[in-house]
N, C-alpha and C positions, 0 to 999 in steps of 0.2 A: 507645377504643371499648370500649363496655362486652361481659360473655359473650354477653351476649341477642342484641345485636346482631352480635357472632359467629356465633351457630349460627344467626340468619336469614338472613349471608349464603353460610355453608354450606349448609344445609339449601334455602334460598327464591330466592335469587338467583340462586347458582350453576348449578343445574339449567336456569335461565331463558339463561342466559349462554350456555352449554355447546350448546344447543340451536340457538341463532339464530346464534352469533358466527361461527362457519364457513361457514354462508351466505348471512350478509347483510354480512360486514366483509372490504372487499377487502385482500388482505395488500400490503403496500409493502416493494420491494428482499426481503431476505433473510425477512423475516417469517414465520411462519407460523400454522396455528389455535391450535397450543397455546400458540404465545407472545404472541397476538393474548389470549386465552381469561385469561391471566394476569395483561393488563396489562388488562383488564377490571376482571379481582376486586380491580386493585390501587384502580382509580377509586371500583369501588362502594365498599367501605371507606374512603377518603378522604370520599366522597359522606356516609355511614352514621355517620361521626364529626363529621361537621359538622351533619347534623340532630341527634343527639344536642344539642352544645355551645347550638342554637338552642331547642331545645325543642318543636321543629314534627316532626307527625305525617305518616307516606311509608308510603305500600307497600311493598312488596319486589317488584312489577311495576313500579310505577315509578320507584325505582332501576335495575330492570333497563332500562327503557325506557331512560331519560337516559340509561345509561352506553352502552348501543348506539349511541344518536345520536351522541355521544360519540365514540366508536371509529369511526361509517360517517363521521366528517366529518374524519377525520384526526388527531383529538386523540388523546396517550396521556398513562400516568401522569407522566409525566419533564417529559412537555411539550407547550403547545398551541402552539405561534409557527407563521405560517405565513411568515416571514421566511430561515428560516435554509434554504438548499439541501437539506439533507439528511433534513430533517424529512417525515414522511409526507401533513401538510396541503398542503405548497407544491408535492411529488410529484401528490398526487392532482387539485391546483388544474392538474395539466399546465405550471407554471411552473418546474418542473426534473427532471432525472432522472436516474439514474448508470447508467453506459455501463461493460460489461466493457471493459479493454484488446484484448481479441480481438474485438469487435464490429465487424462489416464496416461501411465506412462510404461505400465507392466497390468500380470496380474501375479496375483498369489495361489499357488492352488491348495495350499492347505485352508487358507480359507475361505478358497472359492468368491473370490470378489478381485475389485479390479484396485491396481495402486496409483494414488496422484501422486503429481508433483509435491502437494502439498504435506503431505504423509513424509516424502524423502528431506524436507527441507526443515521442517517442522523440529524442533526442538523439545521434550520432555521437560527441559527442567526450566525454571522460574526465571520469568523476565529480566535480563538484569537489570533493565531501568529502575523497575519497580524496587526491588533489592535495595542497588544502589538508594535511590528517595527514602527508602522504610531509615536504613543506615542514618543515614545525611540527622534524619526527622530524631532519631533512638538517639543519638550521638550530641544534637542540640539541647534533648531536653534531657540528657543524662547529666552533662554537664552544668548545667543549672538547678539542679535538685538533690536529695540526699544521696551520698554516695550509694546506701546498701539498696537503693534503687536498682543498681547495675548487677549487685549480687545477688539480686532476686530473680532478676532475667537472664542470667547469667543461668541460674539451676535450669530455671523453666527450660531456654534452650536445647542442654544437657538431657533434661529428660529425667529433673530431681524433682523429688517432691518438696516443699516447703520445710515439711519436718527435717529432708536429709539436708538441705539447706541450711538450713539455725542451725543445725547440731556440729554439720561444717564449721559454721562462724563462732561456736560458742556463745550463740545468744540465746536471749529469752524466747518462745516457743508463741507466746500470746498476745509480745511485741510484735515480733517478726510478721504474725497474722495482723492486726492491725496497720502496721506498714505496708503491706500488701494492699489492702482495701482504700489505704489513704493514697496511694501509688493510682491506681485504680482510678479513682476521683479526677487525680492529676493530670494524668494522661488524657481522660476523655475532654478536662479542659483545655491544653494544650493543641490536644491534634484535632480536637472536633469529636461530633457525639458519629459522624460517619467514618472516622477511621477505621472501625474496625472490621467494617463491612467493605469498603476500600480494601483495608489489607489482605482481603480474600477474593475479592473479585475477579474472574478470568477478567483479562485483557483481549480487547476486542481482536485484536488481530488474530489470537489464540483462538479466540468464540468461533468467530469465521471459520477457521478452520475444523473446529468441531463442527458446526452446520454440516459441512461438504462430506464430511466421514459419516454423517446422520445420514444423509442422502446416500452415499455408495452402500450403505449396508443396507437402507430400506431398499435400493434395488437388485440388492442380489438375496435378497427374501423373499421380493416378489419373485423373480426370475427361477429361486429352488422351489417356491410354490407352482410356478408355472410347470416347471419341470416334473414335480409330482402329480400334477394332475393330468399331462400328457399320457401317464404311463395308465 
C-alpha cells in the first residue's frame, strides 16, 4: 500500500469507521468496539491494497461502506468461514455459541439450586494426563531399581498391608520394612521432594470448577435464607 493510500485511510476512512462501527457492528463472544474498530482498519487496507494492485478508482466512503458490511455480516481480517464453531459468522448465523462453564443450564429441585454446564461436563474421576505422567514416572523408576519395589506398590495399590505383602512373597518381615523406607528415600530422590504433594493436587481446571459450585451453593443459601426470612 502506497503513503497516499495511508494517510486516506488515516485521515478518510478511519473517521468513517470510528463513527459507525460501535453502533452498527454487533460484538461476538469476548469482542469489543476497539477491537471490532481495529480489525476494520485492518480490512479496509487489505481492501486499499488491492484496488491499488488493480488500478480501479474507490472512495474512501466506499471502502468504508464495504468494510462495514463486512464486519455487520460477521467477516473479520483473519477470517470469513462461516464453518468453523467459533467464528463470529457461524455465531451470529445462531448456528453456535460458547456457553461459560458456570452457565445455568437447568435446575435441580431436590436440591434447590441451579445446574451448570460445568456440573454436566465435568468428570468425577482423575485426570488422565496426570494418570497417564504418575504411570510414565512409576514405570521409569520401577525399571531402574529393585524389582520388589514393584511388589510393594503393587500391595499398597491392592489395599495390602506390608505384613500381608512379605507373607505373600515369603520374605523376611523386617527386610521388607526396611526396603519400604529405603524405597521411600528413592523415590523422593528421583521424582523430587514435591511429588507427592503434586500427586495429590486438584488440577486447576478441576479447582475452577470447584470455585463455580462454591458460588451456586453460596447462593442458594443465601436465597433459602432470604426465603426464611420473608416468611
Amino acid at each position: 500500500m502506497s503513503p497516499q493510500s495511508g494517510t486516506i485511510l488515516l485521515e478518510q476512512i478511519a473517521p468513517r469507521l470510528r463513527a459507525v462501527i460501535p453502533k452498527a457492528v454487533k460484538t461476538v463472544g469476548a469482542e469489543d468496539a476497539e477491537e471490532l474498530l481495529q480489525d476494520a482498519m485492518t480490512i479496509a487496507a487489505q481492501m486499499l491494497h488491492r484496488v491499488e494492485e488493480t488500478g480501479k478508482k474507490v472512495t474512501p466512503g466506499n471502502i468504508a461502506y464495504y468494510v462495514i458490511l463486512h464486519m455487520k455480516s460477521g467477516r473479520r481480517s483473519q477470517s470469513a468461514t462461516r464453518t468453523d464453531v467459533m467464528a463470529p459468522g457461524t455465531q451470529l448465523d445462531d448456528k453456535s455459541c460458547v456457553l461459560s462453564f458456570g452457565e445455568e443450564v437447568g435446575y435441580d429441585p431436590e436440591l434447590d439450586e441451579p445446574i451448570t454446564l460445568g456440573e454436566l461436563l465435568a468428570s468425577e474421576h482423575e485426570d488422565p494426563s496426570q494418570a497417564g505422567a504418575r504411570n510414565l514416572d512409576w514405570e521409569l523408576f520401577l525399571s531402574t531399581h529393585d524389582y520388589r519395589y514393584g511388589v510393594i506398590l503393587k500391595g499398597m495399590a491392592e489395599g495390602r498391608t506390608l505384613k500381608d505383602t512379605t507373607a505373600a512373597q515369603n520374605e523376611w518381615y523386617p527386610g521388607m520394612w526396611a526396603l519400604k523406607n529405603r524405597m521411600a528415600e528413592e523415590v523422593r530422590e528421583y521424582m523430587g521432594e514435591e511429588a507427592i504433594a503434586e500427586s495429590v493436587r486438584t488440577p486447576r481446571w478441576k479447582a475452577s470448577i470447584a470455585v463455580d459450585r462454591e458460588k451456586t451453593a453460596c447462593r442458594s443459601e443465601r436465597k433459602a435464607r432470604t426465603q426464611r426470612g420473608s416468611r
